[in-house]
N, C-alpha and C positions, 0 to 999 in steps of 0.2 A: 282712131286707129293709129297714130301716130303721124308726123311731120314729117320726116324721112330718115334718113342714117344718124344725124345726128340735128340734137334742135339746144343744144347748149352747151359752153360747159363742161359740169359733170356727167351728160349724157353722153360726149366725145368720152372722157376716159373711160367710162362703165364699155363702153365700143372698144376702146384701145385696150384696155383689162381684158376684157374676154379675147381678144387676138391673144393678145404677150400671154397669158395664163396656158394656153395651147401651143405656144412656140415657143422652143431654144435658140432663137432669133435675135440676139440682140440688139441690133435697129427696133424691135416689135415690142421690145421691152423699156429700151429706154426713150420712147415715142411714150409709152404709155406713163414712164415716172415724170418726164417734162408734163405734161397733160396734168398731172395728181399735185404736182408741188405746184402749179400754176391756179391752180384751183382756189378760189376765195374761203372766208371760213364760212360755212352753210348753216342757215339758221335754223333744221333740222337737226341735232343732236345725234339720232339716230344714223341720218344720212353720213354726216360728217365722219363719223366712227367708223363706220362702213368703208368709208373711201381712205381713211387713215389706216386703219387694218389692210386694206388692199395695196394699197402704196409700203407698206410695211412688207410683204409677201414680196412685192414687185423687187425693192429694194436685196432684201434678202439672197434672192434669185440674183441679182446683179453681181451682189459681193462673190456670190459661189463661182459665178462665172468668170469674175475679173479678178479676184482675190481683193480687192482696191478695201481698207478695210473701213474707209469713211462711210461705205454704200452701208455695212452693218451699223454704224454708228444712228445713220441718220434712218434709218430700220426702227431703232430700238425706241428713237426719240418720238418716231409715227406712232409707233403703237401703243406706248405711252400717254401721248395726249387722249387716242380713243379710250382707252382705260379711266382718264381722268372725266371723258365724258359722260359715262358709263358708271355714274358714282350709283344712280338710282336703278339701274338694271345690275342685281348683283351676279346672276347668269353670267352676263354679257363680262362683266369687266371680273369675273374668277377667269373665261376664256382668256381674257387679254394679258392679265396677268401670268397664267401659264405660259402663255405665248413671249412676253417681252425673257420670263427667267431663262426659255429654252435659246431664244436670242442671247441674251447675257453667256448660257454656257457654252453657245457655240464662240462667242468674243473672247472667253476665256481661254478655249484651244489654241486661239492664233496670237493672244498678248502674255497669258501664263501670267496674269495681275492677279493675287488673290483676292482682291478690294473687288475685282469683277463677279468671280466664286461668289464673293459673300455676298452680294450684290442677286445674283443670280438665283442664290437660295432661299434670298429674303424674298423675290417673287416667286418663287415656286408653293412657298411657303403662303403667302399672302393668297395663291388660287384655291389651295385647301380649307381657308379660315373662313372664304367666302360660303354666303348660305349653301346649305345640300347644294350639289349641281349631279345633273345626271352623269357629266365626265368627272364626277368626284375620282375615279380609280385611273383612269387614264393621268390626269393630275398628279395622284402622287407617283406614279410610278414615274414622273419625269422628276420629280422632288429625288424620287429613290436613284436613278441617275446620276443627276446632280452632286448626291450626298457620297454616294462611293466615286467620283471622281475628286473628291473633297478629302474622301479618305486616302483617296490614289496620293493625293499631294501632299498631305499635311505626316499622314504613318497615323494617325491621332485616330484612336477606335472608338470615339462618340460618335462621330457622324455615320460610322457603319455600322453603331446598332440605332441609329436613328432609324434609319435605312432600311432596317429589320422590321422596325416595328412598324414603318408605313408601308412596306412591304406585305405586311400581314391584312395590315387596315384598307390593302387595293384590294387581298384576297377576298376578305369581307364581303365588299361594296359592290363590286365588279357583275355588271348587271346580265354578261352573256358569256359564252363557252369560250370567246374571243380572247375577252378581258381576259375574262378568268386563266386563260393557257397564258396571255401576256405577265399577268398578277405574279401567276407560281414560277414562272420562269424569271424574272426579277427575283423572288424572293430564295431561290433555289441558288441563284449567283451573288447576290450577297451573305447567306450562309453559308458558303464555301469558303468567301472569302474571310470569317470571319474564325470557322476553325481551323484554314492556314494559319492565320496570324497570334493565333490564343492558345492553339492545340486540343481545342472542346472540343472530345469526338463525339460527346452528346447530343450536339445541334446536326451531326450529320443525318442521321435519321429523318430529321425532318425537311432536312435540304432534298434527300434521298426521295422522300415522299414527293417532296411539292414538284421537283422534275419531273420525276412518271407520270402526276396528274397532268403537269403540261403537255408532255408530250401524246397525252390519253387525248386531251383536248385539243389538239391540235392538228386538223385536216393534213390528210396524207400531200396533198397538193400546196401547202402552206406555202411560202417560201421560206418562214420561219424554221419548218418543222429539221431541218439540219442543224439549225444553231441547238435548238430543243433538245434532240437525239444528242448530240456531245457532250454537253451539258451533262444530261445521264449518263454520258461512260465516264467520266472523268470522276463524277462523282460517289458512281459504284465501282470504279479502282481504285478514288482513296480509302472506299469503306470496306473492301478487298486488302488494300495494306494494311488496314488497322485492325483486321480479323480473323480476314484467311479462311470464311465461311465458303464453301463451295456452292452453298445455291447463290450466294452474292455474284460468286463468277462468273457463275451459268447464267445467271440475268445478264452482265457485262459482255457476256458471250453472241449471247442473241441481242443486244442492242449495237454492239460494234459490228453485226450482220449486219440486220436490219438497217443502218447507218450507210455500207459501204452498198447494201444495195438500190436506196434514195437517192447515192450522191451522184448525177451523170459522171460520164467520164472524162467528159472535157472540161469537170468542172475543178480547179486547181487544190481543192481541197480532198481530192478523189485518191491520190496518191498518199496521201498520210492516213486519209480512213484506213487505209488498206492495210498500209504500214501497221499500224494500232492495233489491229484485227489479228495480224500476224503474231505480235506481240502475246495476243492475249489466247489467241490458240496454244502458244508456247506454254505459257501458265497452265493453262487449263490439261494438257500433254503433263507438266510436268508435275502437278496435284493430283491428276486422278489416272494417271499411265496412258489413255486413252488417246494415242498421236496417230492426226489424220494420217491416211496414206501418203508418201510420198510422188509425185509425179512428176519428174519434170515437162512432159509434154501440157500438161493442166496448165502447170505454173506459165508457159508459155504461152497458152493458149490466152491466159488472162492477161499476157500482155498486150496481146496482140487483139482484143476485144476492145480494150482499151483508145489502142493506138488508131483504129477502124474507127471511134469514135471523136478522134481528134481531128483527124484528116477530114472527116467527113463534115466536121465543123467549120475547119482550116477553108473546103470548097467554098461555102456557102459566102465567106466574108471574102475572097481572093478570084473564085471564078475560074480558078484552074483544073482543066480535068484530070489530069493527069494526079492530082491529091484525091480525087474521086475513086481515080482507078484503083488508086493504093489502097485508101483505107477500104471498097470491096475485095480486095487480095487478101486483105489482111481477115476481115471477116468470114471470109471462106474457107481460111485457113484455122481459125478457130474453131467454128464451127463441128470440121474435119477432125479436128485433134481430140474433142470433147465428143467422148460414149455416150451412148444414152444411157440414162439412169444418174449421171454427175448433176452433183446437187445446181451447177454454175449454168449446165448446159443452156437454158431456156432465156435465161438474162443471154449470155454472149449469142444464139439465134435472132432476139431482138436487137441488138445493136446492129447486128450483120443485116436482118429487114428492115433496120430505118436507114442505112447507106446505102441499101437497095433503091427504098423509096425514095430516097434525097433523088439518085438519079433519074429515075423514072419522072418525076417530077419536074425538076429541076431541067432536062436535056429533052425529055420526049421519047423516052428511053419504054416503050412499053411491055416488053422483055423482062425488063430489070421491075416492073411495078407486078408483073405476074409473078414472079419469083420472091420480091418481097412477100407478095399477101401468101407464097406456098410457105415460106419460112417460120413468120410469122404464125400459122396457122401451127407448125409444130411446137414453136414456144408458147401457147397456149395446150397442148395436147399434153407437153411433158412438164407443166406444174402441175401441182395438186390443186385440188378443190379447197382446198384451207388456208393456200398460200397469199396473201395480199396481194401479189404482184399477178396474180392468173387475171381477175380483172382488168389491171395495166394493161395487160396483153391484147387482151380479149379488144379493149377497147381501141388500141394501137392494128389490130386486124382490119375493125371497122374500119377504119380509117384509112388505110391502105386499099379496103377494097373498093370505099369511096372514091379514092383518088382513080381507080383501073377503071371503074365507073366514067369518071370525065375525059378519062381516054380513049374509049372504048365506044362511049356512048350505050354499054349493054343495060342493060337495067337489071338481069337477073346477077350483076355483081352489086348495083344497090339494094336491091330485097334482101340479099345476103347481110348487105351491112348492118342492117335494118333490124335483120334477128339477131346478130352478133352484137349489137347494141345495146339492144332492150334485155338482153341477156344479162350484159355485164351492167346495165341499170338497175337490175332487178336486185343483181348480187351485192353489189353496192350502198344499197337502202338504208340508210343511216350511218354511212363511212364519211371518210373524206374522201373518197376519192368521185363519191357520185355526186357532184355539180358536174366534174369534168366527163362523166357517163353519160351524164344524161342531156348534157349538152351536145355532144355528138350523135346522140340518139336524135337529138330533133334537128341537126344540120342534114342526117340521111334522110329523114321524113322529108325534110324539105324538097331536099332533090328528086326526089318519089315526084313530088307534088307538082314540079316544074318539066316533068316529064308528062304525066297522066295529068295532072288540071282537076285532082280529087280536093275538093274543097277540105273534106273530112280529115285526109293526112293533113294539111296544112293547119287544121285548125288543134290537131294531136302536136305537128309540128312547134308551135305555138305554145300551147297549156306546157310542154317540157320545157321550152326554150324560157317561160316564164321559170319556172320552177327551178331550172339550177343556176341564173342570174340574183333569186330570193335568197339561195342555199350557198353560194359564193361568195355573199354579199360582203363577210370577211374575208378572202381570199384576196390577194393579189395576180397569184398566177393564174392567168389566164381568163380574168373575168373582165378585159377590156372586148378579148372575142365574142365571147358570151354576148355581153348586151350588143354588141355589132352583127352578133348573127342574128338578134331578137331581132332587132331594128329591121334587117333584113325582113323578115320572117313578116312582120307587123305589116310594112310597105308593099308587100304582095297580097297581102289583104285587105289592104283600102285600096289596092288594084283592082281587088273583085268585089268588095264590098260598097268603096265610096261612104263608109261611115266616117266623119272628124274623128271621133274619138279614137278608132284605130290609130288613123293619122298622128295624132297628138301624142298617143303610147310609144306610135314609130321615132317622133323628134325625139320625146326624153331619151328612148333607150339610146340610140345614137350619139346625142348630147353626154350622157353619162357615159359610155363609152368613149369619148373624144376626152372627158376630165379626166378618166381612169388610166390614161395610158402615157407614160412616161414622157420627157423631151426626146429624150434619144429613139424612141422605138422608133424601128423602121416604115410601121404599120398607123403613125402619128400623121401623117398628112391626107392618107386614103381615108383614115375614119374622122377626119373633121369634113373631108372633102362629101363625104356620105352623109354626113350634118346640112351641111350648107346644099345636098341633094334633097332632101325631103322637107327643110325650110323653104326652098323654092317652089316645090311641090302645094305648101300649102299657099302661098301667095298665087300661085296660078291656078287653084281650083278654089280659093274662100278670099282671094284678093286681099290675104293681112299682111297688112305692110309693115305691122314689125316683126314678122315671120321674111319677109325682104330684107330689112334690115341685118336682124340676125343670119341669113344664110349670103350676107355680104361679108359679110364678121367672119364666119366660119369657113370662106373661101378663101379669104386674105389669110388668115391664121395658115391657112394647108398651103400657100404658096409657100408662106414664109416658113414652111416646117420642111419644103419640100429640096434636097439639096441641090445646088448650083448647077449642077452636070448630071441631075436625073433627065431621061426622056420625058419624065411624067412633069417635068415642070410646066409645061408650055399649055398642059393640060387640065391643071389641078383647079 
């Protein structure tokens, strides 16, 4: 069962890796590269590469942090020798290769050598020549990369129909819906670039096509899916200036919605969506005479939705109430100003109920968390049944009446959530936005479950909580919760169960959730700290002591993630 925390060695750094790899700590990082370069060469091949790749990662991570640019040097040189170990696994060393060119182009950003460029292509190049690999597309598409910042420097249009035509070759290859949106979005922006630079309006059409498909493919919840959507407007108003077609506008039209209604408001590119949208309402007024109504109270009120949503942000990082009070002034006044029947009316309601619920939440404020879920409940009432965003809504209700739930302790606010959930899961059934459905659907079960001790809700709780963790599985936003809520969800059932294998289901997800979540989240030290809970877990009911080990590992990791002057520090 193991010797204890550490029995050599490379078993100290494989210990001090999994800390540093979970923390933005740098003591926890560079403990772990003193540990990796102190290492002997291992007569394992396998192992060796292993720990050269990770000490390469480790490296990497230091240079970003300290800018120091030897850290990348000596990055590039680790990953290198695993590459060279790696001559008979051609898998492994097309990985490594990929790996050392996307190092090289990051080296190239901070030295501007083109000796590194070339340098950098000839590995990117060298990870595609390796046998088939199943990341054959993800591969080129760093090749693709690569070649258009090749083209950025040199003006020289070989490398940008290189770039074309590995672009094409990811299209191909690209083995899921993921790739695939990644593939056409790469190939959609170097065809752009290539009839700015040629004046081929020819190629636009198919730049035109492969955006939509991306954007087709690509989960409403993406974080991608806003780079996607511009992507498309830019390139259906060059295809607008080169023609003048009005169904072309009308699509430019409703993607520059669709766009300004994706983009939060606190998010800095929210101001120029809008900008752009304004623009293209203009055209579209002065093409077909059809100029929306004027209002200036509208046009305010969208200021002021906005502004409800900055303050409300401004709180949450600052702690001041008084930026609370404002941006719910501000949201009420929106609200106020906007008829019903305004197409905007239901977006600026929900901004107005999550500043609502920021304080309810936030202060204790149970007032403010009843009024969110009334507000909310009419920005669900006054979308349509066809509009993307009713779902949003729907699901954002739940959620709020979740929250009235934990305040309240009523339960017939969680039954509610419950139907409002599976409601907007239902509608959701093959979108993107149902991971994020149906994950919430089995947070409210849960709580049902934790109330009543119905085995049955927990084990429905469960089978969803699987389900939009599988269905997220590309997704970045939001899928470190996800597996933290499975994890959850798992551990109350080998509470009633006492099966390992639950158990064991509960580490991974947890585990996977601690890898999946940024340095910076704020939510980084509670979910290793819930690792290192359920690893202890298993050492005190099956006494495995490297389930001890690891949830040593995983408690250190959450100190050192946990900031200086948290209360939570003393605790983690």
């Amino acid at each position: 069962m193991g010797g204890g925390p550490a029995d050599g060695p490379a078993e100290r750094f494989r210990e001090a890796f999994r800390v540093a790899r979970h923390s933005a700590d740098p003591a926890s990082i560079e403990k772990a590269i003193d540990l990796g370069r102190a290492l002997p060469a291992a007569e394992d091949g396998a192992e060796r590469r292993t720990i050269l790749s990770n000490l390469g990662g480790l490296l990497q991570t230091r240079y970003h942090q300290t800018g120091d640019f030897a850290f990348l040097q000596e990055a590039v040189r680790a990953v290198t020798e695993a590459y060279l170990l790696a001559y008979e696994n051609p898998e492994a060393s097309a990985g490594y290769a990929n790996n050392i060119g996307m190092l090289l182009h990051t080296a190239f950003q901070r030295n501007q050598d083109r000796e590194t460029l070339a340098d950098a292509l000839s590995w990117s190049r060298a990870a595609i020549d390796e046998e088939p690999s199943t990341k054959r597309a993800f591969y080129l598409g760093n090749l693709v990369v690569a070649l258009r910042t090749s083209f950025t420097v040199t003006e020289d249009l070989a490398p940008l129909a290189e770039a074309a035509e590995h672009a094409r070759a990811a299209v191909a290859c690209s083995p899921d819906d993921a790739s695939t949106a990644r593939s056409l979005h790469f190939l959609a922006v170097v065809l752009r670039d290539w009839s700015q630079e040629t004046g081929e309006t020819g190629v636009v059409e198919e730049a035109v096509d492969a955006a939509r498909r991306a954007v087709e493919l690509t989960p409403a919840g993406s974080s991608d899916v806003l780079d996607r959507l511009k992507n498309l407007a830019y390139l259906l108003d060059d295809h607008y200036r080169a023609r003048g077609a009005r169904n072309v506008l009308a699509e430019l039209l409703r993607v520059r919605q669709t766009l300004v209604a994706h983009t939060p408001v606190t998010d800095p590119r929210h101001s120029q969506n809008l900008s752009e949208l304004t623009t293209t309402e203009r055209d579209w007024a002065a093409l077909t005479g059809e100029r929306p109504k004027a209002n200036r109270g509208w046009e305010r009120a969208d200021t002021e939705a906005e502004a409800c949503g900055r303050y409300a942000a401004e709180f949450l990082r600052t702690r001041d109430p008084a930026l609370l009070d404002r941006a719910i002034e501000l949201g009420r006044s929106a609200a106020a100003a906007t008829p019903a029947g305004h197409p905007r009316r239901s977006v600026r309601l929900d901004h107005f109920a999550s500043a609502l619920a920021t304080r309810g939440e936030e202060l204790g404020d149970h007032a403010a968390l009843a009024e969110a879920v009334g507000v909310e409940r009419e920005a669900v009432a006054c979308t349509s049944e066809g509009d993307p965003l009713r779902v949003r809504f729907m699901s954002n209700l739940a959620v709020n009446l979740n929250a009235l739930f934990h305040a309240t302790g009523d339960l017939a606010h969680v039954m509610e959530a419950i139907d409002v959930a599976r409601r907007a899961a239902e509608a959701t059934a093959g979108q993107g936005e149902h991971p994020r459905s149906l994950g919430i659907l089995a947070v409210v079960l849960h709580n049902r479950f934790r109330v009543t001790g119905e085995l049955r809700v927990l084990s429905e709780a469960v089978d969803h909580a699987r389900e939009s963790v599988r269905l997220g599985a590309h997704l970045v936003a939001g899928q470190a919760q996800r597996l933290s809520n499975l994890g959850a969800m798992l551990s109350d059932r080998f509470t009633r169960t006492g099966r390992a294998s639950v158990l064991d289901e509960a580490i991974a997800a947890h585990r996977a959730a601690a890898e999946v979540t940024a340095d910076d989240d704020p939510g980084r030290a509670l979910r290793l700290a819930n690792l290192g809970g359920v690893l202890g877990m298993a050492y005190e009911k099956f006494g495995d002591r490297n389930a001890l080990r690891d949830a040593i590992a995983a408690r250190r990791a959450s100190v050192a993630a946990t900031p200086q002057d948290s209360p939570r520090r003393t605790t983690s």
